[in-house]
N, C-alpha and C positions, 0 to 999 in steps of 0.2 A: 808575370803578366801572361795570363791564360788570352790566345786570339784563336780567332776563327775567320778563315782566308777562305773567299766562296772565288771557285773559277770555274769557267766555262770553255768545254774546245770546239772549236769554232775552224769553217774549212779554211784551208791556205789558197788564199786566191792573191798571194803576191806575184806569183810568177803572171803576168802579160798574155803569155798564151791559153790561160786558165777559161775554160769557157761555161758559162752557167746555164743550165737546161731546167725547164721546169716539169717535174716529175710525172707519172701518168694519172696520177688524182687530181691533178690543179692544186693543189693543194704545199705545194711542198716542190723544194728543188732535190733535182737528182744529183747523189750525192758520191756515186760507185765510183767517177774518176776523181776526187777527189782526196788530197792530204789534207789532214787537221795539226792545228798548232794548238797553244793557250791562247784566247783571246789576249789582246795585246794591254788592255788596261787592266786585265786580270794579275798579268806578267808585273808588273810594276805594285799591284799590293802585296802580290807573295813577299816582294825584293820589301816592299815598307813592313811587314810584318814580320822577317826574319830578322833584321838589322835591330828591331827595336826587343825581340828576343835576348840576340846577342850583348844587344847593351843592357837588359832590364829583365832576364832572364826570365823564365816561363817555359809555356810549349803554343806550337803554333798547329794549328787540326785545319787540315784541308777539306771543303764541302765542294762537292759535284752534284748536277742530276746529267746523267747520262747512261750510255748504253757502255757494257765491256771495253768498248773500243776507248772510251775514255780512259782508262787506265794508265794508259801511257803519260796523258797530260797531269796527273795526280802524283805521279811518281817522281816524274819530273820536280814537280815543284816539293816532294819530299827528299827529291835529293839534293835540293837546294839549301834546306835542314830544316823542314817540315817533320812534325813528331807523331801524326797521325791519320788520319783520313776517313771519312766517309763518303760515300756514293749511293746515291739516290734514285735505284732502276724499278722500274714498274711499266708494259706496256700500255697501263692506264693514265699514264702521266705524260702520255705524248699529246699538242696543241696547250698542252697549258699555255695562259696568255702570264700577263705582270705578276696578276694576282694570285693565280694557282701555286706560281710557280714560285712565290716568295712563301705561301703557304709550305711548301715542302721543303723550303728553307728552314723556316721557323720549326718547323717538324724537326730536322737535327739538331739546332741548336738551343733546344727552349731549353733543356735539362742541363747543358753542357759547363756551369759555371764557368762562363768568361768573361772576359773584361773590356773585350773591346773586337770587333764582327766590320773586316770589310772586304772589300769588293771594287771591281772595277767600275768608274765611272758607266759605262757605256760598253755592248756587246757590238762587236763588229759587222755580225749578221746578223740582227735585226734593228739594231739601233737605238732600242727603245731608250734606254738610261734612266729605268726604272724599278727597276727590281730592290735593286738597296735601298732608298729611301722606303719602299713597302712594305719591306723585310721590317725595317724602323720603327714604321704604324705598329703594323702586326704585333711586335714584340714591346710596344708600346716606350720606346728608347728615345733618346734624342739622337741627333744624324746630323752629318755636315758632307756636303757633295762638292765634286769637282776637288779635291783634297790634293794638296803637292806635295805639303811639310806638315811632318807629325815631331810633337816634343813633348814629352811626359814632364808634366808640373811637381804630379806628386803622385801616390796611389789613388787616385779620387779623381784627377783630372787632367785633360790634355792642354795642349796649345797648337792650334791647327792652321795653316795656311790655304785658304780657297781662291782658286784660279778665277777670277773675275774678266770680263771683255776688258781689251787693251793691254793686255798682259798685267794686269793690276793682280798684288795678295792682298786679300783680307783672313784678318788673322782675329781669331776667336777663341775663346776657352769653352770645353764642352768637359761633362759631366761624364765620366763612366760610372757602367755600360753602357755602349753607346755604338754607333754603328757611323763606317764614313766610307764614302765610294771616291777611290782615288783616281785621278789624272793621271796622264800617261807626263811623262819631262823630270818628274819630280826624284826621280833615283837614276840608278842605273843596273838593273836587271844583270844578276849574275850571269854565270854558264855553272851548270850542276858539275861537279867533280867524280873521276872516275869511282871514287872511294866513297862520294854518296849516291850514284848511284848504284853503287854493287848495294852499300844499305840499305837504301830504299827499295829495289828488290826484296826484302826480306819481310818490310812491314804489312801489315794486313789493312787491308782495304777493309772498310766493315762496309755492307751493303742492305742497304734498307730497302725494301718492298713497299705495295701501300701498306701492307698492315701491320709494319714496324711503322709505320709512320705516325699510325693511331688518325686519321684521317678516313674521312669517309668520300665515295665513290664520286658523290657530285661535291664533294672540294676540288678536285682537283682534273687534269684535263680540260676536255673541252667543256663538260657539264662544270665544273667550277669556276668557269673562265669567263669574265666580262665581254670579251672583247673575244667574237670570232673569227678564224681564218674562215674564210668564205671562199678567195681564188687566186691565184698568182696570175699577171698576162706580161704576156713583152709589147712595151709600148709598140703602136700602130707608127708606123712610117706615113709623115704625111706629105706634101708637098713643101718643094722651098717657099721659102719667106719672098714676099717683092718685097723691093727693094722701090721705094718714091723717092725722083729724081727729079731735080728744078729747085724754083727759088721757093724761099718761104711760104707765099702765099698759093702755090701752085701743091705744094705738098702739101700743105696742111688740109687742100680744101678736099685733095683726094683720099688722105686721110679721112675726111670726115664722112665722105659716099662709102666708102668702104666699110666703115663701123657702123652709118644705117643700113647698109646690105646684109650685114651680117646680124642685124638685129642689137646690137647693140648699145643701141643709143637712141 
């Protein structure tokens, strides 16, 4: 079983004291005091993609877009016994929104005959929880999100577990190739070993430009991007809230001058 593991590093703002500043464009937060990890849902497909290696052998190809600095989080997860890697750097690739950016997904993996392509439910820093499902469109796949449990049927198809509100699984068969963005709970995320990390030092990062990517200029970025960054703000401090004190009919009525004062009603 040929996979493809997409991760993302993402800054470490577990430490409490971590303070986030918005950078001198508006555009962007400054990033200089800041440690990166793997995104944490990322962490959790490596661990589904390697295990299911392990049991049903194959190789497992790690995809990035980032800058050098990513390196570290790629290697990592080959020293967890990842067999390969690409990274995705172009300074024309920066603002990419959903859509660019699952474009330059789809750019590493169209060629790559595999079997089965995922990814973390959801990025830490920006939240979206959208990339894989686009990836999905794009490459024109079926897809299953929010994933906990992966069980191979047979060559041809899975059996997947989806995290539903309430703690509820729904459990479905899908078709490979096919693509699924996994939840975080569903494994348990190694620690890489002295001995594959010394390995994965040795492997080559292969690294794609835009024009390994066979994409043109307004796919990707901000000219290929839906949805623009426009500005960052830190919400406005406003005054405390009153608080309406008395009986029922004493509050509510003040409530109610209050929301015509304010135009609301």
């Amino acid at each position: 079983m040929n996979i493809v593991v997409c991760v993302k590093q993402v800054p470490d703002t577990s430490d409490p004291d971590t303070e986030v500043h918005i950078d001198g464009t508006g555009r962007g937060v400054d990033q200089s005091k800041f440690s990166f990890v793997i995104n944490d849902a990322d962490n959790y497909a490596v661990e589904e993609a390697i295990l299911l290696k392990e049991k049903h052998g194959g190789e497992v190809t790690v995809v990035n877009i980032g800058p050098e600095a990513a390196n570290q989080v790629i290697r990592m997860a080959l020293a967890k016994g990842g067999d390969a890697a690409i990274r995705l750097d172009d300074e024309k690739f920066a603002f990419s929104d959903v859509l660019a950016t699952a474009r330059l997904l789809q750019s590493a993996v169209k060629d790559g005959g595999f079997d089965l392509i995922m990814a973390g439910c959801l990025a830490s820093d920006d939240g979206y929880g959208a990339v894989g499902v686009t990836l999905a469109q794009l490459l024109g796949l079926p897809h299953a999100a929010m994933v906990k449990t992966v069980e191979v049927i047979d060559d041809k198809k899975l059996k997947v577990g989806r995290e539903l509100e309430g703690g509820l699984l729904e459990m479905n068969e899908i078709e490979m190739p096919c693509v699924l963005t996994i939840q975080t709970g569903g494994n348990e995320p190694r620690y890489a070993s002295f001995k594959g990390i010394r390995e994965a030092s040795k492997k080559e990062i292969k690294v794609m430009d835009l024009g390994a990517t066979g994409l043109a200029e307004d796919q990707v970025g901000e000219a290929g991007s839906c949805a623009i960054m426009a500005q960052y703000s830190v919400p406005e401090v406003g005054e405390l809230a009153e608080i309406l004190e008395g009986d029922p009919g004493t509050t509510s009525a003040r409530l109610a001058e209050i929301l015509k004062e304010k135009g609301l009603v």
